[in-house]
C-alpha positions in Angstrom: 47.1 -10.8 7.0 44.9 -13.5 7.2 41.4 -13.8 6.1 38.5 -14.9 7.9 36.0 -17.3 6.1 33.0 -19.0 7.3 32.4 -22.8 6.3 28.9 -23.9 7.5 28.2 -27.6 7.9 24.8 -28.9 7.5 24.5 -32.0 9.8 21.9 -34.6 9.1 20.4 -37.5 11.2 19.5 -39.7 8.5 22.2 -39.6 5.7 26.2 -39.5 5.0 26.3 -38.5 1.9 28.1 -35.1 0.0 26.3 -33.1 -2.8 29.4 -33.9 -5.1 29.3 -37.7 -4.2 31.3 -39.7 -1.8 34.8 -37.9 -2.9 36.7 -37.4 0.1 34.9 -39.9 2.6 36.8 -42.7 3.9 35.2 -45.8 5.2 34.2 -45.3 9.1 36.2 -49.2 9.3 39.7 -48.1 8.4 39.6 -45.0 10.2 38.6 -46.2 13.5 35.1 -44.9 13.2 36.6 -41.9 12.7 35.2 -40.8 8.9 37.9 -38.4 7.3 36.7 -35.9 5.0 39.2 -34.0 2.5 37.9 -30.0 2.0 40.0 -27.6 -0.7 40.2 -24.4 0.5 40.5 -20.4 -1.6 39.4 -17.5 -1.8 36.3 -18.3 0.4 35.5 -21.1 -1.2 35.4 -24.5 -0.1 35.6 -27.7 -2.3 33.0 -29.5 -1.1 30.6 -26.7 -0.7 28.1 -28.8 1.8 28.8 -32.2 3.9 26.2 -34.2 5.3 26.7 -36.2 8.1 24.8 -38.5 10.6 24.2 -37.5 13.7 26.6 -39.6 16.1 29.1 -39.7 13.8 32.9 -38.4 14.4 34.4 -36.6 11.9 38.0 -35.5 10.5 38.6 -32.9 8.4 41.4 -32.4 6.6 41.3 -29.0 4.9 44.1 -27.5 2.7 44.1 -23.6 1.4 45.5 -23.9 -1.8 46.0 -20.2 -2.9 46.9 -18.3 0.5 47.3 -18.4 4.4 43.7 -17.8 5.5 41.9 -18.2 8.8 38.7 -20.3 9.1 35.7 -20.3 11.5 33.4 -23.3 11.6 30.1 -22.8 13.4 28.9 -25.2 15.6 25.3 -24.4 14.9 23.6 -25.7 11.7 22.9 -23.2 9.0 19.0 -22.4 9.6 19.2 -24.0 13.2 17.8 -22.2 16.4 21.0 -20.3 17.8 19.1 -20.8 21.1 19.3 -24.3 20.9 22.0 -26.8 21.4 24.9 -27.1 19.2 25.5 -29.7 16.1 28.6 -29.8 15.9 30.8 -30.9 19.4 34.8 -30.5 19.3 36.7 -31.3 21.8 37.4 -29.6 25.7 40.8 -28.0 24.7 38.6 -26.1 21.9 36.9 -23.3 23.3 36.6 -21.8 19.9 36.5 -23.6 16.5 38.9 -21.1 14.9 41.8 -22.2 13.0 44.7 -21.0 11.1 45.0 -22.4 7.0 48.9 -22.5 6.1 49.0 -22.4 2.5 49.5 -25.8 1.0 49.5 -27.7 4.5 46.8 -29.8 5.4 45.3 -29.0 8.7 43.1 -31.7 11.0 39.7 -30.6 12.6 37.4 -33.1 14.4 34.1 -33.1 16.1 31.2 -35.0 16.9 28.1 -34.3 15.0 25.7 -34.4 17.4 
């Protein structure tokens, strides 16, 4: 059986930065613009609780559950946003919704646009 959890995403405009430092953010210039961000995943918990990003900015997001097979939602709206209004988080056509499966001990790849 696999567990749902929900991982919001607070996107910013003005900074890149995470609450627990820059631990898991590679340089925008070796990844192609592309900044890759590494996220721990158990028990519905998530390691690092809150990323900031800029708006503009494409991100990667390589998430490992480390305890279980669980099943993660990641919603596109920002936490406190209207839900009215438009999304802040873009993935790509061939996602229609941003719900993934979390093997245990595999590292899986989600990107989007912040927007």
């Amino acid at each position: 059986m696999i567990r749902r959890a929900w991982l919001g995403i607070a996107v910013s405009a003005v900074s890149l930065a995470m609450l627990a430092g820059n631990v898991g953010v590679r340089s925008a210039a070796a990844q192609g613009d592309v900044k890759e961000i590494t996220v721990s995943a158990k028990k519905f918990e998530f390691s690092p609780v809150e990323i900031r990003v800029k708006s503009g900015s494409r991100i990667r997001m390589v998430i490992t559950s480390t305890d279980r097979e669980h099943g993660i939602e990641i919603n596109p709206i920002a936490e406190g946003a209207d839900k009215k209004g438009a999304a802040g988080l873009k993935f790509d056509a061939s996602i229609t919704k941003p719900e993934f499966k979390l093997p245990k001990d595999q590292a899986v790849q989600i990107e989007f646009t912040a927007e």
